[in-house]
C-alpha positions as CSV (number, residue, x, y, z in Angstrom):
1,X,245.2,139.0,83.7
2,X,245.6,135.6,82.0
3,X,249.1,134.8,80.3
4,X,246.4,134.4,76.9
5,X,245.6,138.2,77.4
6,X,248.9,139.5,78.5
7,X,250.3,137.5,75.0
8,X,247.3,139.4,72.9
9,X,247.6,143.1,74.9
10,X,251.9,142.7,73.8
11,X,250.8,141.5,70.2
12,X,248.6,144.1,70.1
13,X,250.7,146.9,71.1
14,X,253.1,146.1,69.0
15,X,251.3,146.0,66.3
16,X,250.1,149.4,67.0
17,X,253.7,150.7,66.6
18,X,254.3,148.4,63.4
19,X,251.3,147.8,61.2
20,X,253.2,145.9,58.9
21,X,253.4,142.9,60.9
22,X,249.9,142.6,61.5
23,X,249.9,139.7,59.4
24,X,253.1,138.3,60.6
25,X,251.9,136.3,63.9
26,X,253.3,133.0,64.1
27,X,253.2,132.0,67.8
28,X,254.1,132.6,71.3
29,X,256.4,129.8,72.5
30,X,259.3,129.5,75.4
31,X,262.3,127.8,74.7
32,X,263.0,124.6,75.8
33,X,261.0,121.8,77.7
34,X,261.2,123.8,81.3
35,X,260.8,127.0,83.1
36,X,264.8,126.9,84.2
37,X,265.6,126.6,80.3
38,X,263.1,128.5,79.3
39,X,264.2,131.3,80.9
40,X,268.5,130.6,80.9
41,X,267.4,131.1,76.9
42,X,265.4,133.7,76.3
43,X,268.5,135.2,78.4
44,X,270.6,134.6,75.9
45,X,268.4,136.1,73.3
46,X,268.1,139.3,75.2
47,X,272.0,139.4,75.7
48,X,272.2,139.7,72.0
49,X,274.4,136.0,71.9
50,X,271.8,133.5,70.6
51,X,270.0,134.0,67.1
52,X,268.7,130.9,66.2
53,X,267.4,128.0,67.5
54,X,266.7,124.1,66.5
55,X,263.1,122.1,66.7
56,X,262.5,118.8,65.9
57,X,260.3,118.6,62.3
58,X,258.6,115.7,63.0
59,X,256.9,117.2,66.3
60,X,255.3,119.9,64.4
61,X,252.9,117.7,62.4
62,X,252.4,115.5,66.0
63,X,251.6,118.3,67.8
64,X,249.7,120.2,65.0
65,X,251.6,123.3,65.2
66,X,253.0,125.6,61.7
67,X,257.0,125.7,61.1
68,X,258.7,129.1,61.7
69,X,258.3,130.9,58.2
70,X,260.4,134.0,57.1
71,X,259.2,136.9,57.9
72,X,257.0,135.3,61.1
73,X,256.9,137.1,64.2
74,X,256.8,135.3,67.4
75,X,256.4,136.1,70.5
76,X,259.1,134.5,73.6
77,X,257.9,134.0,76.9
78,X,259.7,133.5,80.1
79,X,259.5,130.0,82.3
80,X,256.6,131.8,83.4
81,X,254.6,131.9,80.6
82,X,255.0,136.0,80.3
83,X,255.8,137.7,77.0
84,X,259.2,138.6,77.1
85,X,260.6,139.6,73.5
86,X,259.3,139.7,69.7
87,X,261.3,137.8,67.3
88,X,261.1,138.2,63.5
89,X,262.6,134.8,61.6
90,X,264.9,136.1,59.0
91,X,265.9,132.6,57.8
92,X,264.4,129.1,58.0
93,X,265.9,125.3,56.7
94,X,265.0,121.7,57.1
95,X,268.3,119.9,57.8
96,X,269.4,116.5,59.0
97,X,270.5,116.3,62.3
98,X,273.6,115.2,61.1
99,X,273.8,117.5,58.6
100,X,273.6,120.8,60.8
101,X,276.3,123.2,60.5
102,X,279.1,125.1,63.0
103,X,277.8,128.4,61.8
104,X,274.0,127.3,63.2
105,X,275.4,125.3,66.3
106,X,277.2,129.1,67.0
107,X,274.6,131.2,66.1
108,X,271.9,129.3,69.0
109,X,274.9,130.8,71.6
110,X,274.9,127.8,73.8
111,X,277.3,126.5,76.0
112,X,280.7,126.6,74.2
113,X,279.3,127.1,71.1
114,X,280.9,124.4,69.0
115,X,278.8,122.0,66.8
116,X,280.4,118.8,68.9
117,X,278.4,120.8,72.4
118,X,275.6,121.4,70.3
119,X,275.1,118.2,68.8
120,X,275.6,116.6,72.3
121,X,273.1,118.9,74.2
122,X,270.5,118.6,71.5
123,X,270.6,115.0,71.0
124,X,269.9,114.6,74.5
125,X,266.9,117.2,74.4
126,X,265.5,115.8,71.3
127,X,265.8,112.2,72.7
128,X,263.8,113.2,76.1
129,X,261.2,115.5,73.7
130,X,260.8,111.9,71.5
131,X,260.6,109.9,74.6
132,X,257.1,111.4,75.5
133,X,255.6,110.4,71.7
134,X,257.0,106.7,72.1
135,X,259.6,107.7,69.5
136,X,263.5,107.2,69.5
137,X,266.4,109.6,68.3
138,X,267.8,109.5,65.2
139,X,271.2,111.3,63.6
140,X,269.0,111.8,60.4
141,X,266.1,113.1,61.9
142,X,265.2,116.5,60.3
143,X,265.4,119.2,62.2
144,X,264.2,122.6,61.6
145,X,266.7,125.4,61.6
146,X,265.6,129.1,62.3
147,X,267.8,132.1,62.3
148,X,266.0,135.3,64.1
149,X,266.3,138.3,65.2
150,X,264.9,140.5,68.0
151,X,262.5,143.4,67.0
152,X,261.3,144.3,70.5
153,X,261.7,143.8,74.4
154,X,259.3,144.0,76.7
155,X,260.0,146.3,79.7
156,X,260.5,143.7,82.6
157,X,258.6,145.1,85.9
């Protein structure tokens, strides 16, 4: 089974069990920029500690993706590429980099937590995902702010 099907047959299913999200698919996506990440992440999602995470605006028009939108289901894969979780965004903002608060820094449920880790850690991810487009980090860049929650788990084998 491709990693395309296995995202469609857990879409699928789920949708079965909650009709009302049929129109709700925003994407599949893993976190991060690697499968160690990816999956040290989505750990943290399914441990109930992080809630939100952070993307870089300007990469979404570059790599001709949507935003998050409330109410958007996505589905989270492992470093693997497997489905792994349904999220539901419950709250979405454009902010400046500089601008992003302690509540959001605590709510993604990284290292310690505080906005001075966060801002740190995500500077340096954002510089290396800008790196690859030619581009260079900037404290104002915008960056898009999503608050989620978990609607289902997928049954690991």
């Amino acid at each position: 089974m491709t990693q395309n099907t296995a995202i469609t047959e857990y879409w699928n299913g789920y949708v079965e069990e909650h009709p009302e999200a049929a129109d709700q698919f925003d994407s599949a996506w893993a976190f991060g920029d690697n499968p160690r990440l990816a999956d040290e992440l989505l750990g943290l999602v399914l441990q109930g500690i992080k809630t939100g995470t952070a993307s870089n605006e300007a990469l979404f028009e570059i790599q001709e993706q949507k935003p998050p939108f409330v109410g958007g289901h996505s589905v989270l894969l492992d470093g693997e590429g497997n489905p792994r979780a349904i999220i539901e965004t419950i709250k979405v903002e454009s902010v400046p980099f500089n601008e992003v608060t302690a509540e959001f820094a605590y709510s993604e449920g990284e290292d310690d937590r505080s906005l001075e880790s966060w801002r740190y850690e995500h500077e340096v991810y954002f510089t290396r995902e800008f790196k690859r487009y030619g581009m260079s980090f900037d404290p104002a860049m915008k960056v898009v702010c999503e608050n989620f929650r978990v609607v289902h788990v997928k049954q690991h084998p």
